[in-house]
PDB file of N, CA, C and O in Angstrom:
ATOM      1  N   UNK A   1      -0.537  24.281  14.889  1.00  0.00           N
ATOM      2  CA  UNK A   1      -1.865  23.789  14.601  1.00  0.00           C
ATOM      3  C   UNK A   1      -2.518  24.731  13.588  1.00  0.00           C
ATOM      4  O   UNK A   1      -2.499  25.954  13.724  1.00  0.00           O
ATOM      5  N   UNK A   2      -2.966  24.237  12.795  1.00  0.00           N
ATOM      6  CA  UNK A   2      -4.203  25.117  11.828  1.00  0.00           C
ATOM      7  C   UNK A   2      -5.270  25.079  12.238  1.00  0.00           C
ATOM      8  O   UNK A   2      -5.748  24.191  12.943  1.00  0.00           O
ATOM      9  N   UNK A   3      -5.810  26.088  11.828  1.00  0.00           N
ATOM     10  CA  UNK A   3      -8.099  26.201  11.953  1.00  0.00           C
ATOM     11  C   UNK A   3      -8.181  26.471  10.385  1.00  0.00           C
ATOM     12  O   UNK A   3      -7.626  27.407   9.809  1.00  0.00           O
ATOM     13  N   UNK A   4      -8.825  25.671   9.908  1.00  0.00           N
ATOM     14  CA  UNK A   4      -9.529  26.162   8.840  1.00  0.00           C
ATOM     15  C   UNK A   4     -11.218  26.103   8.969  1.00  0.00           C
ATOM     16  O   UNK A   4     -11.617  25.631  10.034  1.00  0.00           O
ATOM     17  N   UNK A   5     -11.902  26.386   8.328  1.00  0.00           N
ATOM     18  CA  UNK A   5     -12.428  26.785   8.004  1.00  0.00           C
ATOM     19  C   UNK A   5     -13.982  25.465   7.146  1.00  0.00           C
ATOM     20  O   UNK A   5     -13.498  25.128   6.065  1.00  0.00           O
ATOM     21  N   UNK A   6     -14.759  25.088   7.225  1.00  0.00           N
ATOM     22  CA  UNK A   6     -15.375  23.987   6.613  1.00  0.00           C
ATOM     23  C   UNK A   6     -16.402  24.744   5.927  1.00  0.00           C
ATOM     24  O   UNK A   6     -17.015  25.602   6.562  1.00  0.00           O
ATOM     25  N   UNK A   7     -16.716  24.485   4.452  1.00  0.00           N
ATOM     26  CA  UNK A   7     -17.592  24.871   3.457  1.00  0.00           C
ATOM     27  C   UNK A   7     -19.086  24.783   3.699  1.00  0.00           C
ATOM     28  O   UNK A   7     -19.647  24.349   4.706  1.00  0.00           O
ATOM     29  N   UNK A   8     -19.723  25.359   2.401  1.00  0.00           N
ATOM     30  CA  UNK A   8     -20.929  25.059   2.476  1.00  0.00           C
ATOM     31  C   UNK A   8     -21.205  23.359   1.765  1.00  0.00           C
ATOM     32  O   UNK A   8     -22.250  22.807   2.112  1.00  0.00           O
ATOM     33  N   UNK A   9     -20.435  22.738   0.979  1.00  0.00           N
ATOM     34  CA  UNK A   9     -20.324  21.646   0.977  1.00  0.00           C
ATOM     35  C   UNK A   9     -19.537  20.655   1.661  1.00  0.00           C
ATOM     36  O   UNK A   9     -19.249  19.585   1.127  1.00  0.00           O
ATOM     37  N   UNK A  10     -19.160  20.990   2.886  1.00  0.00           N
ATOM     38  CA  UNK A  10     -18.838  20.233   3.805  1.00  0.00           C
ATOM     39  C   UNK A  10     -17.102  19.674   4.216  1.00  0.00           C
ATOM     40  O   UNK A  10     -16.603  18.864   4.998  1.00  0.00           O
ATOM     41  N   UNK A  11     -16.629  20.607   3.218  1.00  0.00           N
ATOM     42  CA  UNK A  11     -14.900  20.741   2.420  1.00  0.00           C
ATOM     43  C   UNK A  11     -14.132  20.889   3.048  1.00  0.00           C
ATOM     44  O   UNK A  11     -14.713  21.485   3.955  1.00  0.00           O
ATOM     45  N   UNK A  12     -12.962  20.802   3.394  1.00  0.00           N
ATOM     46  CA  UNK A  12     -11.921  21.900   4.152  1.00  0.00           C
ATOM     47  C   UNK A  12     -10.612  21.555   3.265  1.00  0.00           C
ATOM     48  O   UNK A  12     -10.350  20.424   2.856  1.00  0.00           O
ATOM     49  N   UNK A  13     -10.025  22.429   3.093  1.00  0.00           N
ATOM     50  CA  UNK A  13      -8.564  22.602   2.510  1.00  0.00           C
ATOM     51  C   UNK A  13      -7.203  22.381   3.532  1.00  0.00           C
ATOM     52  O   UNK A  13      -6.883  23.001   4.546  1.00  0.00           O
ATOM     53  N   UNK A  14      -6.523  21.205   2.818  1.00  0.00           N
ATOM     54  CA  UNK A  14      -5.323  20.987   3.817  1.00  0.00           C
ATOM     55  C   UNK A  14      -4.373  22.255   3.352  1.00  0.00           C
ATOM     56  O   UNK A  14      -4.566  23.027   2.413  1.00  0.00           O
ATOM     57  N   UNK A  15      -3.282  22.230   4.306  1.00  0.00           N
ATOM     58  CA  UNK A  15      -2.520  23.189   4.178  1.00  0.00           C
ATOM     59  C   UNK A  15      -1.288  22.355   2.976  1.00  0.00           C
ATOM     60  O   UNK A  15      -0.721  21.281   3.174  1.00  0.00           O
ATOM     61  N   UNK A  16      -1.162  23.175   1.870  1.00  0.00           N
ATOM     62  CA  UNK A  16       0.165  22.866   1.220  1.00  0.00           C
ATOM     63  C   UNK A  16       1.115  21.893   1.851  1.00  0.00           C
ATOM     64  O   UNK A  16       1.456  20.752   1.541  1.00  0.00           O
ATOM     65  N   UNK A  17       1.482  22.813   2.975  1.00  0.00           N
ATOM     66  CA  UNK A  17       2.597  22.383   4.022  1.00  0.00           C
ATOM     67  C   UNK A  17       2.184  20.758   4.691  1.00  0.00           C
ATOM     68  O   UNK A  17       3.060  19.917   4.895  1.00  0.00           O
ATOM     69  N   UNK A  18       1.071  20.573   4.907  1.00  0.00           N
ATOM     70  CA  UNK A  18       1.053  19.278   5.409  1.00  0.00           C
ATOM     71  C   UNK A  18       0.710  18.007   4.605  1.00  0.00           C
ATOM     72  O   UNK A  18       0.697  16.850   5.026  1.00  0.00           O
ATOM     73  N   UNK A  19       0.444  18.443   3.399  1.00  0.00           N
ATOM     74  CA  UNK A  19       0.728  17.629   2.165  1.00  0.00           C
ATOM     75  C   UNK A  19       1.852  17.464   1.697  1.00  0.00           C
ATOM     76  O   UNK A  19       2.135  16.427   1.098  1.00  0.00           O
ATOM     77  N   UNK A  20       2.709  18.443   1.875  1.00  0.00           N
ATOM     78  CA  UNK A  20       4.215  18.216   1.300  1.00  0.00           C
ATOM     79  C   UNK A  20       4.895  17.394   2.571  1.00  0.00           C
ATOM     80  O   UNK A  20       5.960  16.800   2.401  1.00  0.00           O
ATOM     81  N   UNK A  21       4.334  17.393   3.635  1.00  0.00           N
ATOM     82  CA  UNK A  21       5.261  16.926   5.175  1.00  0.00           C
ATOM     83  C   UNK A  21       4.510  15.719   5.009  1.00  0.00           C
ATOM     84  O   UNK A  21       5.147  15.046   5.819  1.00  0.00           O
ATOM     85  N   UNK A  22       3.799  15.080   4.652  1.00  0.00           N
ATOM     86  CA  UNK A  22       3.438  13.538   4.480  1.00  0.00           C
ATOM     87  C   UNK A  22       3.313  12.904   2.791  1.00  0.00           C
ATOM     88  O   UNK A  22       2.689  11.881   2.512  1.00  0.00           O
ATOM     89  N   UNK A  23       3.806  13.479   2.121  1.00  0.00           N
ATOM     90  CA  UNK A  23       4.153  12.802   0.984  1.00  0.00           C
ATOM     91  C   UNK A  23       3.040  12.733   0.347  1.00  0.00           C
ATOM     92  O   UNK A  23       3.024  11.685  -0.300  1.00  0.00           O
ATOM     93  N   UNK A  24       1.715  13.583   0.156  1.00  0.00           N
ATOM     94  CA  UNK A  24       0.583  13.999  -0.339  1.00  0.00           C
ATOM     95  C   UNK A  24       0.386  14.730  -1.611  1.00  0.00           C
ATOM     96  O   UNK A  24       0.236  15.951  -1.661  1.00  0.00           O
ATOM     97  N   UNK A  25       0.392  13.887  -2.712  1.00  0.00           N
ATOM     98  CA  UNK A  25       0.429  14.721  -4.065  1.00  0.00           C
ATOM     99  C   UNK A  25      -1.078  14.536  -4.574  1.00  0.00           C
ATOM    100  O   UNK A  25      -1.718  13.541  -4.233  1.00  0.00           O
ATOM    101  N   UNK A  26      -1.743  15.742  -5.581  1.00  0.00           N
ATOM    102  CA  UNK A  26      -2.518  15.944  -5.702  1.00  0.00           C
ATOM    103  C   UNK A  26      -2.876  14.545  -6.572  1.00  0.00           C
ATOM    104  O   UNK A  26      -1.957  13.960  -7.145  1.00  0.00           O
ATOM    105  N   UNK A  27      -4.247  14.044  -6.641  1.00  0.00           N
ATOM    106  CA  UNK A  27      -5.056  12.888  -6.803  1.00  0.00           C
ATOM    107  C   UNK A  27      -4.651  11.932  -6.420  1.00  0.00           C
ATOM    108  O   UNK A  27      -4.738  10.892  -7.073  1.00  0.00           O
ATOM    109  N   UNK A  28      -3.957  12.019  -4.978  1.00  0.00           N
ATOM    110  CA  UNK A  28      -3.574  10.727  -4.194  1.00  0.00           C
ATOM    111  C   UNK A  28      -5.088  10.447  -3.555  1.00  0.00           C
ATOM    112  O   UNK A  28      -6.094  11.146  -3.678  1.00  0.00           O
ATOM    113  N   UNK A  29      -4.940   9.364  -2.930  1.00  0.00           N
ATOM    114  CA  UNK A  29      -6.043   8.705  -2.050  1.00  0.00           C
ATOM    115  C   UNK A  29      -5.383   9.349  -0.560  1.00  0.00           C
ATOM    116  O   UNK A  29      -4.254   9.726  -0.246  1.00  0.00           O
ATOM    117  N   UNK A  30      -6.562   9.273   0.093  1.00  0.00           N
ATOM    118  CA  UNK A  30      -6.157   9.487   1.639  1.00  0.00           C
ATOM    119  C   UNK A  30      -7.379   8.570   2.267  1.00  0.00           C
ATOM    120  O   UNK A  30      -8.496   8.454   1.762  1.00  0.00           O
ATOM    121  N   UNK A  31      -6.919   7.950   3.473  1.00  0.00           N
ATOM    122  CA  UNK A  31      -7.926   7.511   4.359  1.00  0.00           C
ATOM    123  C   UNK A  31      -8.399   8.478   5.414  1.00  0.00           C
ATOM    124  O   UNK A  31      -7.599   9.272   5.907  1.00  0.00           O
ATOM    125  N   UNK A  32      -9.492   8.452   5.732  1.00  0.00           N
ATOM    126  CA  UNK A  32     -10.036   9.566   6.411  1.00  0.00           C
ATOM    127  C   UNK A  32     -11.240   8.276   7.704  1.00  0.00           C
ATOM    128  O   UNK A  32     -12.261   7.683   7.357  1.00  0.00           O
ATOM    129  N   UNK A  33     -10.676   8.258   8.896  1.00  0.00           N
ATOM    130  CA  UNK A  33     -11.399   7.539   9.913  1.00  0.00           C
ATOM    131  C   UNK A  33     -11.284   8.299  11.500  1.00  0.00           C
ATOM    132  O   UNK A  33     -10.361   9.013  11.894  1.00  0.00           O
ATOM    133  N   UNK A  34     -12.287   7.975  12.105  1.00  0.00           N
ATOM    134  CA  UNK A  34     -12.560   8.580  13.102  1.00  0.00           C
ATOM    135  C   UNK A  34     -12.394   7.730  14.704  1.00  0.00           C
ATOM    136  O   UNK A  34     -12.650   6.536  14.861  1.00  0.00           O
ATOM    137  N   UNK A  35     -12.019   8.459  15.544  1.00  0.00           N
ATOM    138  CA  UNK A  35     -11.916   8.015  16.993  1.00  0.00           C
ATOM    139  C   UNK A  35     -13.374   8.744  18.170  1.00  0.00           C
ATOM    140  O   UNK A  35     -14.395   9.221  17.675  1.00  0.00           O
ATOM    141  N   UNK A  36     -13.224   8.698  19.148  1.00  0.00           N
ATOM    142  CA  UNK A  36     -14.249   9.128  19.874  1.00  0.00           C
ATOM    143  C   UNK A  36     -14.097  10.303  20.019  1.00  0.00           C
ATOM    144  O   UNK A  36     -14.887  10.998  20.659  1.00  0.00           O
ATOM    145  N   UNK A  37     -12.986  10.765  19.413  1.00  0.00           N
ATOM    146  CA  UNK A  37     -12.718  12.568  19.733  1.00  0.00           C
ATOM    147  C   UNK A  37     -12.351  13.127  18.330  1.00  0.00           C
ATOM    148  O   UNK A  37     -12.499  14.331  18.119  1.00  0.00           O
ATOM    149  N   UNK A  38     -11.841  12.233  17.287  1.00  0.00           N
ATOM    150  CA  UNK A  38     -11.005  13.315  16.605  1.00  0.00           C
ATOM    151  C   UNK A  38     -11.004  12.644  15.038  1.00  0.00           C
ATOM    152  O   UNK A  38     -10.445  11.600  14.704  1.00  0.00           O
ATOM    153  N   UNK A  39     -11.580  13.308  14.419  1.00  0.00           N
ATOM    154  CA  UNK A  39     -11.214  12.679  12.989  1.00  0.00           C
ATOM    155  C   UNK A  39      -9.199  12.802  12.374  1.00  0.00           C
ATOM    156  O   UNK A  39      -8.217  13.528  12.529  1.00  0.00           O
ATOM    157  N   UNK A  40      -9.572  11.673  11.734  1.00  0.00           N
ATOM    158  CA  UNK A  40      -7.956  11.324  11.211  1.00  0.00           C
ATOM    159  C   UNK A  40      -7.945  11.210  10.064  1.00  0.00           C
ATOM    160  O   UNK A  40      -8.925  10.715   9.506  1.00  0.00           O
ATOM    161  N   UNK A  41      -6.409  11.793   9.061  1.00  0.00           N
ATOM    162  CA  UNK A  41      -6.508  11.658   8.020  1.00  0.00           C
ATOM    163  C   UNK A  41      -5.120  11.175   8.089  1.00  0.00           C
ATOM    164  O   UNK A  41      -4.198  11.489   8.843  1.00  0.00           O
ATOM    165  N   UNK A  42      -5.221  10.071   6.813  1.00  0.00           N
ATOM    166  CA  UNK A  42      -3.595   9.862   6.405  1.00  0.00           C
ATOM    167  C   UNK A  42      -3.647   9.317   5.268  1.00  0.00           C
ATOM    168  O   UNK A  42      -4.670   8.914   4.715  1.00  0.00           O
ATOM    169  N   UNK A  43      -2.221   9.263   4.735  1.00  0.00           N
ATOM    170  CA  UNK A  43      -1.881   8.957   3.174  1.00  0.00           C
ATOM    171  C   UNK A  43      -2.555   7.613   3.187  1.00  0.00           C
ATOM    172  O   UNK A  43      -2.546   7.062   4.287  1.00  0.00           O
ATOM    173  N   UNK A  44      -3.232   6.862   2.041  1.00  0.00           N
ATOM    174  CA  UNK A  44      -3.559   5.914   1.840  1.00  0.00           C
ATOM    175  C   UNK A  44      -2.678   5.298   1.428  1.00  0.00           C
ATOM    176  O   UNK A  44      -1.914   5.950   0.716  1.00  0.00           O
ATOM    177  N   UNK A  45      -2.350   3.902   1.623  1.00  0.00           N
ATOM    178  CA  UNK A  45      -1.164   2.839   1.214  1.00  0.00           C
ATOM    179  C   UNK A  45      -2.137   1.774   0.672  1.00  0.00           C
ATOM    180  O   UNK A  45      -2.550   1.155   1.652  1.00  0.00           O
ATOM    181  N   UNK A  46      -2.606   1.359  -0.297  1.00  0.00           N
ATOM    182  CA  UNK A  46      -2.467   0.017  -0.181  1.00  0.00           C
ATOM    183  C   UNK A  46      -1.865  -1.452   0.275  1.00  0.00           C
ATOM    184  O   UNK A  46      -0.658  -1.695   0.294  1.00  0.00           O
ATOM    185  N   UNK A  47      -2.739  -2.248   0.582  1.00  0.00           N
ATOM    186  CA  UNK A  47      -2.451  -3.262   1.147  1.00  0.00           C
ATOM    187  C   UNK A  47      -2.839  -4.268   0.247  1.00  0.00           C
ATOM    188  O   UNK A  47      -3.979  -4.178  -0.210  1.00  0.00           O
ATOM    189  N   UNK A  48      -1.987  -5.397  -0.175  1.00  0.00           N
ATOM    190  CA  UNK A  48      -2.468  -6.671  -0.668  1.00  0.00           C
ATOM    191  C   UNK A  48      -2.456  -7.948  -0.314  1.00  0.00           C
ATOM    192  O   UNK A  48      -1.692  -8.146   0.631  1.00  0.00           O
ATOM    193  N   UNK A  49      -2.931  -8.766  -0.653  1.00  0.00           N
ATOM    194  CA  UNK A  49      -2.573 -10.679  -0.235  1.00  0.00           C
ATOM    195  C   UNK A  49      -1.868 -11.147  -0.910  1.00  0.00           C
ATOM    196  O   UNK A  49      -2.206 -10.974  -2.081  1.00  0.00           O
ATOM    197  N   UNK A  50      -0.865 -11.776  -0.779  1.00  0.00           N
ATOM    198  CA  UNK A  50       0.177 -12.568  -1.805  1.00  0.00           C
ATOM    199  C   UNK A  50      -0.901 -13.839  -2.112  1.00  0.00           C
ATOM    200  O   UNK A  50      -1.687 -14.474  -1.409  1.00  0.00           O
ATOM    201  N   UNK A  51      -0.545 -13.864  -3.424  1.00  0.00           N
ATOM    202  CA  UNK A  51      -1.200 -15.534  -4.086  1.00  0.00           C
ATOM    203  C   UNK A  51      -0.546 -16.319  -3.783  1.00  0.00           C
ATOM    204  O   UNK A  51      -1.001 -17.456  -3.905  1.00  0.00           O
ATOM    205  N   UNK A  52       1.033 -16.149  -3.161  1.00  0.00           N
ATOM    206  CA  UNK A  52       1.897 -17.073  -2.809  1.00  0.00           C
ATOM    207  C   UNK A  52       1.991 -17.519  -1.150  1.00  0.00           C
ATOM    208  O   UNK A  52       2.149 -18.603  -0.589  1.00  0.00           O
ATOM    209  N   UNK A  53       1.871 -16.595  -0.830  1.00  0.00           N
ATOM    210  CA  UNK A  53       1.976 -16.695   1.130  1.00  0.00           C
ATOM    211  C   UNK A  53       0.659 -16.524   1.791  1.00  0.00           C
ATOM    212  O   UNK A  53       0.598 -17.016   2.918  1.00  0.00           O
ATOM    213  N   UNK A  54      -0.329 -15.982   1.378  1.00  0.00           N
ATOM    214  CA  UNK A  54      -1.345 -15.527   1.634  1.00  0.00           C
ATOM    215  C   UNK A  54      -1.044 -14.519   2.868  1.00  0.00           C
ATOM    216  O   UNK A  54      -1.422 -14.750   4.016  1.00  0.00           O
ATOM    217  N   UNK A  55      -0.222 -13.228   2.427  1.00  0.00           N
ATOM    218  CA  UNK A  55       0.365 -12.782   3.662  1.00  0.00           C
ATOM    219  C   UNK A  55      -0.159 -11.407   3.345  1.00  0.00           C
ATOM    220  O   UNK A  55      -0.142 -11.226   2.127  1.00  0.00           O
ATOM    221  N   UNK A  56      -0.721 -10.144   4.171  1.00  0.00           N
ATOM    222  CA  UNK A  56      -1.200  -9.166   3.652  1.00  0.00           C
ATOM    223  C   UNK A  56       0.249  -8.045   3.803  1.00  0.00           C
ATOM    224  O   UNK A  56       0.995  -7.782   4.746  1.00  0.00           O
ATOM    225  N   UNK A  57       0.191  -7.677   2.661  1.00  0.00           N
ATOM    226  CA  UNK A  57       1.763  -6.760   2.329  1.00  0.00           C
ATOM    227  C   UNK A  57       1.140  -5.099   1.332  1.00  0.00           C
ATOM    228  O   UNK A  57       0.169  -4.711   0.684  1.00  0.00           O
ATOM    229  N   UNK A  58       2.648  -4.556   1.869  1.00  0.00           N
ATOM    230  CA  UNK A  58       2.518  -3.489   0.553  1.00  0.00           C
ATOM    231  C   UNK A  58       3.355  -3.533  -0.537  1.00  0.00           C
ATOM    232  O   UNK A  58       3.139  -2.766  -1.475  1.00  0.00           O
ATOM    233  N   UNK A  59       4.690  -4.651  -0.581  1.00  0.00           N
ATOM    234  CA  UNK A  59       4.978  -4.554  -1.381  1.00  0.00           C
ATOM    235  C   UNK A  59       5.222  -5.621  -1.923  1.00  0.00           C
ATOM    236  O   UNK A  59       5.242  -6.582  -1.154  1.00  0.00           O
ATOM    237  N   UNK A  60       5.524  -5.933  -3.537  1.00  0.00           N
ATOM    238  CA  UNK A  60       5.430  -6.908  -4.017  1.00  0.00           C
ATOM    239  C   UNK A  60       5.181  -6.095  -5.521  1.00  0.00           C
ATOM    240  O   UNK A  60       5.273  -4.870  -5.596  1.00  0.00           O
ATOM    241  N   UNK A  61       4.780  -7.159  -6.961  1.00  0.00           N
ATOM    242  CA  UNK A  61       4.740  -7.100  -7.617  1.00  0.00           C
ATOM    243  C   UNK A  61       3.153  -7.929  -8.330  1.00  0.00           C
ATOM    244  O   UNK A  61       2.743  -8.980  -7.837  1.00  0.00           O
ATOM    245  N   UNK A  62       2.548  -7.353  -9.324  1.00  0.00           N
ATOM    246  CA  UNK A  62       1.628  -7.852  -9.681  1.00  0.00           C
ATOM    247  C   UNK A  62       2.242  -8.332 -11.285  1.00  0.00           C
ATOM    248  O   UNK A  62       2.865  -7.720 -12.152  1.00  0.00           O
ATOM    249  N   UNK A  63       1.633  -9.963 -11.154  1.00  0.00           N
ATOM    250  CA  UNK A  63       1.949 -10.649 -12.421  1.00  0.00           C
ATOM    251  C   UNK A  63       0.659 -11.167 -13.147  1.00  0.00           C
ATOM    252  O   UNK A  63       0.021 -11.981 -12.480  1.00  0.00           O
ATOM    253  N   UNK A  64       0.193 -10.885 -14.271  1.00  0.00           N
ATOM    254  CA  UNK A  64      -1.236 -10.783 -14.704  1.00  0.00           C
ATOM    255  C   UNK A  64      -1.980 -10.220 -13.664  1.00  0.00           C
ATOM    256  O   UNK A  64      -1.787  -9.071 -13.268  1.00  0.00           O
ATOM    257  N   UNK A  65      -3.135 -11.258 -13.030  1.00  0.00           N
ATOM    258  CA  UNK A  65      -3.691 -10.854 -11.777  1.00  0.00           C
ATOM    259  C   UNK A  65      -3.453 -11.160 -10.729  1.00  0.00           C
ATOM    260  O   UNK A  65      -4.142 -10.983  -9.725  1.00  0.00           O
ATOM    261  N   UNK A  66      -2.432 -11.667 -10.825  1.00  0.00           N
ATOM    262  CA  UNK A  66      -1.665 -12.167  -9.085  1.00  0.00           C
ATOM    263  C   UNK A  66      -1.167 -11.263  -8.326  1.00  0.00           C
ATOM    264  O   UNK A  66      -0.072 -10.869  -8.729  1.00  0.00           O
ATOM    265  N   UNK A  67      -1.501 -10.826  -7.478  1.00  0.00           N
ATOM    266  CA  UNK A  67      -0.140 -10.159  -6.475  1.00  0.00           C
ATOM    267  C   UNK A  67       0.440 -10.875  -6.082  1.00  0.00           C
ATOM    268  O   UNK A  67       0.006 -11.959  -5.692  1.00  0.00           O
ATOM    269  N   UNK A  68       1.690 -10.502  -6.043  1.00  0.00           N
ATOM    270  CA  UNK A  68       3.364 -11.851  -5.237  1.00  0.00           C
ATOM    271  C   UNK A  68       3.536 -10.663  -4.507  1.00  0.00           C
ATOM    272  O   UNK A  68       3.101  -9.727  -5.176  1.00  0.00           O
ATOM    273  N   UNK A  69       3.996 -10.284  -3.390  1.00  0.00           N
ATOM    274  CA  UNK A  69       4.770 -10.171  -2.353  1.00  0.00           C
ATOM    275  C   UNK A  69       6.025 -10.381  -2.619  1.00  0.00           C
ATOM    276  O   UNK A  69       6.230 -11.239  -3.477  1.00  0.00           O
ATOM    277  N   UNK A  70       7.205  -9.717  -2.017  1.00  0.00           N
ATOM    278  CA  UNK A  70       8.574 -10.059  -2.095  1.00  0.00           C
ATOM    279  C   UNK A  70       8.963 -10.734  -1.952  1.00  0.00           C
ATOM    280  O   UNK A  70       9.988 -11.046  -2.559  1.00  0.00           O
ATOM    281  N   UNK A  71       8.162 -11.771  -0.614  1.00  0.00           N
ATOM    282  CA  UNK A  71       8.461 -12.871  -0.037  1.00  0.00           C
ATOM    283  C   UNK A  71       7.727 -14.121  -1.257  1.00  0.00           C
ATOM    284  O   UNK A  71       8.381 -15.148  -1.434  1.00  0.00           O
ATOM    285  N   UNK A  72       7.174 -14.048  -1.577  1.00  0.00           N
ATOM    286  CA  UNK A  72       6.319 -14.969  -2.508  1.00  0.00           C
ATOM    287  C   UNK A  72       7.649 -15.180  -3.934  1.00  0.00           C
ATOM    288  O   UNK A  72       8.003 -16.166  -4.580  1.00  0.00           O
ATOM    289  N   UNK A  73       7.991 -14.001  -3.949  1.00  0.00           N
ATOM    290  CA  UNK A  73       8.840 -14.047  -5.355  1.00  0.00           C
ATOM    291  C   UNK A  73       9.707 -14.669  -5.146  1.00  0.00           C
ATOM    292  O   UNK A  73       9.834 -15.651  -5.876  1.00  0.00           O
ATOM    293  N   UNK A  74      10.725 -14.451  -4.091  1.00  0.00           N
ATOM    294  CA  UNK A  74      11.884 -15.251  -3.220  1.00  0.00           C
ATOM    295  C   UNK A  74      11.593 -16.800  -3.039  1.00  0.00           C
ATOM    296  O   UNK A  74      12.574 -17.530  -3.179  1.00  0.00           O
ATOM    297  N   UNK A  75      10.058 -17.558  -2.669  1.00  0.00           N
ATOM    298  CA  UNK A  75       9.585 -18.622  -2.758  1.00  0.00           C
ATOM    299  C   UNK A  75       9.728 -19.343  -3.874  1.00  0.00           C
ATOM    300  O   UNK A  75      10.229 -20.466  -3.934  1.00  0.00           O
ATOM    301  N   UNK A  76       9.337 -18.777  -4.671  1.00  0.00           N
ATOM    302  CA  UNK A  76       8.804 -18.978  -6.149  1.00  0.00           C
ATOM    303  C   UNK A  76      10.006 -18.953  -6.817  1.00  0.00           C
ATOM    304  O   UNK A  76       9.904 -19.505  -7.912  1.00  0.00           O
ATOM    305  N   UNK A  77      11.382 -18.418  -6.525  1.00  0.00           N
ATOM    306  CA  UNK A  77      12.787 -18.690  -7.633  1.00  0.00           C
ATOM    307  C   UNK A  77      13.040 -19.590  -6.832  1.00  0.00           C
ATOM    308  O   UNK A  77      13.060 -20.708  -7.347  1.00  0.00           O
ATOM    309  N   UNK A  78      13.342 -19.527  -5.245  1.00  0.00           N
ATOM    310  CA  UNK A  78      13.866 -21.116  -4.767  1.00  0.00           C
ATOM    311  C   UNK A  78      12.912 -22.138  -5.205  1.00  0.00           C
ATOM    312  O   UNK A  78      13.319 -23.233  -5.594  1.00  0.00           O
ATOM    313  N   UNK A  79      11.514 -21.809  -5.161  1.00  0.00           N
ATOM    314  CA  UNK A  79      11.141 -23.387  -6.047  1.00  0.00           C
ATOM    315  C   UNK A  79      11.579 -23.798  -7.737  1.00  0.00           C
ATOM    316  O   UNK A  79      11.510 -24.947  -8.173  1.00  0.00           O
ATOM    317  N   UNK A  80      12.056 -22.540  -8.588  1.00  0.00           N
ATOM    318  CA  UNK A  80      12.433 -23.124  -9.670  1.00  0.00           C
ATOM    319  C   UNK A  80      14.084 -23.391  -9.787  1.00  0.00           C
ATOM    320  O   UNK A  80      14.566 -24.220 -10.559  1.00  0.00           O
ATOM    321  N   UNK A  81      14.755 -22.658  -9.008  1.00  0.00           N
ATOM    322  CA  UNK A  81      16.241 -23.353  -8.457  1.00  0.00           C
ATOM    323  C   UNK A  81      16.075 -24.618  -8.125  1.00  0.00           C
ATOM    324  O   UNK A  81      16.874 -25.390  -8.655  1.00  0.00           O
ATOM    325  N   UNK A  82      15.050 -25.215  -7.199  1.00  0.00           N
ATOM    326  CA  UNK A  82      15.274 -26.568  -7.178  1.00  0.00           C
ATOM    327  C   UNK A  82      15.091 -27.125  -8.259  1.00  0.00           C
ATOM    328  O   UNK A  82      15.948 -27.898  -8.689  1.00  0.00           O
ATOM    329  N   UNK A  83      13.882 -26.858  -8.990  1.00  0.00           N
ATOM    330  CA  UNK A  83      13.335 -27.908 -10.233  1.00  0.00           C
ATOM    331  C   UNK A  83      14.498 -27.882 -10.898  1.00  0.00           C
ATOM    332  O   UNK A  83      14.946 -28.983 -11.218  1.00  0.00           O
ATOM    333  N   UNK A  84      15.189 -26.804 -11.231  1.00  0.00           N
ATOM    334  CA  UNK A  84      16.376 -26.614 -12.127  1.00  0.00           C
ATOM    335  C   UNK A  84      17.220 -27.307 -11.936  1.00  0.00           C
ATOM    336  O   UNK A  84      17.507 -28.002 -12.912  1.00  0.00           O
ATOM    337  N   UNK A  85      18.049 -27.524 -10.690  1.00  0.00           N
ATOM    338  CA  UNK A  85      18.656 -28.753 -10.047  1.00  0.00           C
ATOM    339  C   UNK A  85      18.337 -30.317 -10.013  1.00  0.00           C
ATOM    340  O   UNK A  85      19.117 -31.269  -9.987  1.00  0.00           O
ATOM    341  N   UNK A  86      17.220 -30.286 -10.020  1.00  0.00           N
ATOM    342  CA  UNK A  86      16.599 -31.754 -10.356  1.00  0.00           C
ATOM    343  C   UNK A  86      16.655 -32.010 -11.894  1.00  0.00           C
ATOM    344  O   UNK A  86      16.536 -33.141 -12.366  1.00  0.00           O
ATOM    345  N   UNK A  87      16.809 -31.093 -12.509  1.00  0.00           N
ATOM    346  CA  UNK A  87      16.926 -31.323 -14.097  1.00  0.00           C
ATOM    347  C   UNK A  87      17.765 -31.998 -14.456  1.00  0.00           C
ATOM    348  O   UNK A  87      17.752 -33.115 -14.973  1.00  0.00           O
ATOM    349  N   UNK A  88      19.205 -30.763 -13.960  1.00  0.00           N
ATOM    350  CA  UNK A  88      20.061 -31.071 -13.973  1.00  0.00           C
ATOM    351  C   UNK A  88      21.030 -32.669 -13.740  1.00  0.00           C
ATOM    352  O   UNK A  88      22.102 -33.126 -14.136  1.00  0.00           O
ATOM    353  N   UNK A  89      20.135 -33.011 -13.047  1.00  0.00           N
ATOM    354  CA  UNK A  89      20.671 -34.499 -12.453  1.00  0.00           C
ATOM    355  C   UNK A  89      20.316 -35.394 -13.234  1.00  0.00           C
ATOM    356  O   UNK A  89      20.940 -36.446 -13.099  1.00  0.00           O
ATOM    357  N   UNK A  90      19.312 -35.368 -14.236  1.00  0.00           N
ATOM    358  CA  UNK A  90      18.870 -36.637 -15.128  1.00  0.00           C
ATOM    359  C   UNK A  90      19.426 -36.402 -16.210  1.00  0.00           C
ATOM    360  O   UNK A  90      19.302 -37.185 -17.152  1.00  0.00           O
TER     361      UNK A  90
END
């Protein structure tokens, strides 16, 4: 466990060590929320909505301003595999 120490502006310094043990590089985001006993900090992840599934994810790809989801992208080639197939037939 650490003690540090809190500023006159209200600051405290993480330890090196527990930035490097959660994947914490300098001008990352962190979320910082509280319980009835204990403030919490952790790496911030974003979260998004697929335009395709409306499914809330972290990963995926943004196309102009869309976020797709992995699953959305996978949707979205089987729907042009079919069209492609239907082409094919006329």
């Amino acid at each position: 466990m650490y003690q540090k120490r809190i500023d006159k502006a209200g600051r405290v310094i993480l330890p090196s060590e527990l930035l490097d043990k959660f994947g914490i590089k300098i001008h990352d985001y962190i979320d910082i929320s509280y319980d009835e006993k204990n403030i919490l900090i952790k790496k911030y992840k974003p979260e998004y909505v697929c335009a395709v599934t409306g499914k809330i994810t972290k990963k995926g790809k943004w196309i102009g301003e869309a976020f797709i989801s992995d699953e959305g992208l996978e949707e979205i080639s089987k729907v042009i595999n079919l069209f492609d197939k239907k082409r094919e037939k006329v």
